[in-house]
C-alpha positions in Angstrom: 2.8 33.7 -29.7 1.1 35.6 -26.9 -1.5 33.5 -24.7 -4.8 33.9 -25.7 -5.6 34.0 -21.7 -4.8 37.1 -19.9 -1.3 36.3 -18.1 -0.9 37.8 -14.1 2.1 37.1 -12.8 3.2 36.9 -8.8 6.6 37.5 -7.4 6.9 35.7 -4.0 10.4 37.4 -3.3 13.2 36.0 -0.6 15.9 37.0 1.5 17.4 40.2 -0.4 15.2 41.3 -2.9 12.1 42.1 -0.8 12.4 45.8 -2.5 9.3 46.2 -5.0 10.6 49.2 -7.0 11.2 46.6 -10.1 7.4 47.2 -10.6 6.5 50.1 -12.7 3.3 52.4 -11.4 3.7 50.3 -8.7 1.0 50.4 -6.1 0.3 48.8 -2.3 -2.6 47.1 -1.3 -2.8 45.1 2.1 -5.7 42.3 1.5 -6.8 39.6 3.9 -7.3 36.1 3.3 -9.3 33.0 4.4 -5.9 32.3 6.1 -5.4 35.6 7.5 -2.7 38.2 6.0 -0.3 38.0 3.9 3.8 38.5 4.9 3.0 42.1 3.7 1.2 44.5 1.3 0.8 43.4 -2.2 2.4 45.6 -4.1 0.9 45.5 -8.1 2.8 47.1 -11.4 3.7 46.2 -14.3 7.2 45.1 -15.5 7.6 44.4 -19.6 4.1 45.6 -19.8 2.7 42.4 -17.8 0.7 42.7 -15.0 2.7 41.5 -12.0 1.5 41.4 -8.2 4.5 41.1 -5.9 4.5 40.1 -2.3 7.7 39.9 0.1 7.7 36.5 1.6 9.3 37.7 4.9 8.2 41.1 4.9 9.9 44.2 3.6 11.7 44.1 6.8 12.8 40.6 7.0 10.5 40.3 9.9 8.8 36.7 9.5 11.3 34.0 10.1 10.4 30.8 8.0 8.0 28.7 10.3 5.3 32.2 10.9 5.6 32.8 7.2 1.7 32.3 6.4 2.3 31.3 2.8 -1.1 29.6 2.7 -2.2 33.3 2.7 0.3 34.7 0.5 -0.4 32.2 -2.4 -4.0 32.3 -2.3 -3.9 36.5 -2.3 -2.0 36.0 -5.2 -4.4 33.6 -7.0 -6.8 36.0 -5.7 -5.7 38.8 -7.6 -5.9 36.7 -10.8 -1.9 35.4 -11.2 -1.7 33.1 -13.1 2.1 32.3 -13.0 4.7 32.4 -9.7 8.2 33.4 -9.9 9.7 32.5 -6.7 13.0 33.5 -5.5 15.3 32.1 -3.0 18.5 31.8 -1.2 20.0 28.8 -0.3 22.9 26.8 0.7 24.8 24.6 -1.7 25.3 20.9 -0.7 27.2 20.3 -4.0 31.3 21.2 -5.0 30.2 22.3 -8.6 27.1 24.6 -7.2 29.6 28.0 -5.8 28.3 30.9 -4.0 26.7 33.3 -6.1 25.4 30.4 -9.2 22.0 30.2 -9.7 19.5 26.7 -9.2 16.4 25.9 -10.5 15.4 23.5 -8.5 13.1 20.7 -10.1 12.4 18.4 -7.0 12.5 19.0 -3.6 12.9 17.1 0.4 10.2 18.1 2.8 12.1 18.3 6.3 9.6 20.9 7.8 7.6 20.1 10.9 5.8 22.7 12.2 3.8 24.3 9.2 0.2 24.4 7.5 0.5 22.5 3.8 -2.8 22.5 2.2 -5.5 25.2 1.5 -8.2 21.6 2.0 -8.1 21.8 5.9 -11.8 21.7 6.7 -12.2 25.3 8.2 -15.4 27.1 7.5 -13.5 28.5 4.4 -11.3 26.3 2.9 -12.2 24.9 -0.3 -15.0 21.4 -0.2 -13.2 17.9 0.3 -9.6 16.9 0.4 -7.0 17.2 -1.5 -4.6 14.5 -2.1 -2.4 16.9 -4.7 0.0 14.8 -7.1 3.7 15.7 -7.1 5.4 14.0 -9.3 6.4 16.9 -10.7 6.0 19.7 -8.1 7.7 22.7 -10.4 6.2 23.6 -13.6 8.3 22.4 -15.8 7.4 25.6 -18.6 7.9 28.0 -15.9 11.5 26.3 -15.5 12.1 26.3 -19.1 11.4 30.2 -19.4 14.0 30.6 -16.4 16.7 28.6 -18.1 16.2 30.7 -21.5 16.2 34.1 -19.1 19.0 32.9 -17.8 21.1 32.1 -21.4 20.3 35.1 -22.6 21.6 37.1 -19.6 25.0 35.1 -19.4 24.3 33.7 -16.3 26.0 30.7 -14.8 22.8 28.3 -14.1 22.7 24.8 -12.7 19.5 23.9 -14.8 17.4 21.5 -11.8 18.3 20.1 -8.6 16.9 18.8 -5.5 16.1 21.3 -2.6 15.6 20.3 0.3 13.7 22.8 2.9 14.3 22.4 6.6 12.2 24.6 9.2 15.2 26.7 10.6 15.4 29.3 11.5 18.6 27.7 12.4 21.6 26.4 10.4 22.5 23.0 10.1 24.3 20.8 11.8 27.4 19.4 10.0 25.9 16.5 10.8 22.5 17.1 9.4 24.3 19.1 6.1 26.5 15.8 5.4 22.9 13.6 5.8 21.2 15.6 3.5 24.3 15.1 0.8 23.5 11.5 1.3 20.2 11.4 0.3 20.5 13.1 -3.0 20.1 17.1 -1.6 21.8 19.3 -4.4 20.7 22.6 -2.1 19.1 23.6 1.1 16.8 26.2 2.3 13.7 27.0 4.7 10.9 28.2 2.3 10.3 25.8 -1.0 8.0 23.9 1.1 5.0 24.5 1.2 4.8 27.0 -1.2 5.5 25.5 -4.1 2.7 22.6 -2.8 0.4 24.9 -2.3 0.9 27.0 -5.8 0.2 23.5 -7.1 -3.4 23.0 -5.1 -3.7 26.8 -6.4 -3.7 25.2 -10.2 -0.6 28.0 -10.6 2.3 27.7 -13.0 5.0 27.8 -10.5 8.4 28.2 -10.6 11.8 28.6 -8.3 15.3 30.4 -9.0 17.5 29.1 -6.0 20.6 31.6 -5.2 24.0 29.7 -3.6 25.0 31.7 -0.9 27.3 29.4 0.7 27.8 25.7 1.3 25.7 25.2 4.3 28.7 23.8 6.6 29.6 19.9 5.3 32.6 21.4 3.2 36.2 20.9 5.0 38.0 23.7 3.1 34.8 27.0 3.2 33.8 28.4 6.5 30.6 26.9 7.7 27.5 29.2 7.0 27.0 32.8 8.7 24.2 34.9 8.2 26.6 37.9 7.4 28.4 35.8 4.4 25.0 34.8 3.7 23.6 38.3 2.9 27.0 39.4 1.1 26.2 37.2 -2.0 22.4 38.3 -1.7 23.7 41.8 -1.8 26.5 41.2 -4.6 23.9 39.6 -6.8 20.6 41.1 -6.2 20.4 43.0 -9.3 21.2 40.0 -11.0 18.3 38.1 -9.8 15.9 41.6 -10.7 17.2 41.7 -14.2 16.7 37.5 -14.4 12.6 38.2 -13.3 12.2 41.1 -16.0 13.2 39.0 -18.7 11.7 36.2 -17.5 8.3 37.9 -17.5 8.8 39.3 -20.5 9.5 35.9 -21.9 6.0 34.8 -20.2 4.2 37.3 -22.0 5.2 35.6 -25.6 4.2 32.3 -24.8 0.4 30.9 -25.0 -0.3 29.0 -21.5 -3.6 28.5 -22.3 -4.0 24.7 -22.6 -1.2 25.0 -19.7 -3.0 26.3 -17.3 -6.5 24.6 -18.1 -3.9 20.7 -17.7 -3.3 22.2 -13.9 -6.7 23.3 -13.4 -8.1 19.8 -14.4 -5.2 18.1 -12.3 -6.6 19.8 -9.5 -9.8 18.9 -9.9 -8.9 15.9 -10.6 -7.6 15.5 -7.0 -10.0 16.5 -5.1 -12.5 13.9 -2.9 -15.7 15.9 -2.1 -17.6 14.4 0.7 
């Protein structure tokens, strides 16, 4: 059944697919933000008939390396424009044997290694939102967003590893074999440099939001694969890109069947429930 509330949904696209032509009378719009601008223009369409606002997360260029991406800005132009829903994609590094290049994650918990970046829209400045936010997450992905990614992914045929840990380090370096066999210890199925804060702040934003994690490689604690290089790295994005389009299109067109209504009104409380007003 269709939601009875309208459903927007955002992209936030990674490393190798920061094309927008998946969007049908696709059209650019640069915006700016309490935060300042976004990684790039937000590019709006439609794909399945669904209104869908798309933003690259390092620009179309690949310009922004992780720690400068403003994602404060990027999710809050996105709530801005009315999304409801975020599809997020990423690449990654696999810190597990069974997860091979090219599978795909979704990721259902994550490990905050990131030092250097901004984590919450409540920050006090003259237009953040009132009070603080002390944001539960328990559950940090939405767990119906996942499900509609799993069932996108069975009926494309795709090999899936169905949750999983992520842990997101601030890069824009590689780890150190030392680091990668750490992170193995402490329960890490996959690594990256972008889950967080993103997917904290799409949860301050009161947005259904949800990650599909590409393997590109296995980050450098395995004795028998080479140890991770960028231009292995963005051979698998290339091999699979069209994959991870065709995975969002169904996805969204799954979405638009569902009713979210009393799912997005349970985040919406849960924010508010959160907040301390002074």
């Amino acid at each position: 059944m269709a939601s009875s509330r309208k459903i927007k949904v955002g992209i936030v696209s990674g490393s190798g697919l920061d094309d927008p032509d998946i969007l049908q009378d696709r059209q650019e719009k640069f915006v700016e933000t309490p935060y300042g601008k976004p990684s790039d223009a937000l590019v709006t369409g439609k794909i399945c008939g669904v209104e869908t606002v798309l933003v690259a997360r390092h620009g179309r260029k690949h310009s922004i390396n992780p720690t400068e991406i403003n994602s404060r800005a990027n999710i809050w132009a996105l709530k801005q424009e009315g999304c409801t829903h975020i599809l997020a994609t990423t690449a990654c590094g696999s810190l597990r044997e069974e997860i091979h290049p090219g599978d795909f994650i979704i990721p259902d918990q994550f490990l905050d290694r990131t030092t250097k970046r901004a984590s919450t829209f409540y920050d006090g400045g003259p237009n953040s939102p009132k009070g603080v936010c002390h944001i539960t997450m328990h559950t940090p992905f939405c767990p119906h967003t996942r499900q509609v990614l799993k069932d996108a992914m069975k009926q494309l045929g795709y090999t899936v590893h169905e949750s999983g840990t992520v842990i997101t380090v601030e890069g824009p370096r590689f780890s150190s074999r030392a680091e990668s066999n750490l992170f193995r210890c402490w329960g890490a199925d996959i690594i990256n440099m972008t889950t967080v804060p993103e997917v904290v702040l799409a949860k301050e934003a009161g947005l259904c939001y949800a990650a599909v994690a590409m393997a590109t490689d296995y980050d450098c604690w395995h004795d028998e694969q080479e140890a991770v290089h960028l231009e292995a790295v963005l051979k698998v994005l290339k091999e699979n890109g069209q994959k991870a389009i065709e995975l969002l299109k169904k996805a969204v067109e799954i979405i638009s069947q569902k009713d979210w209504t009393n799912i997005l009104k349970f985040y919406e409380d849960e924010v508010a429930s959160c907040v301390l007003l002074p």
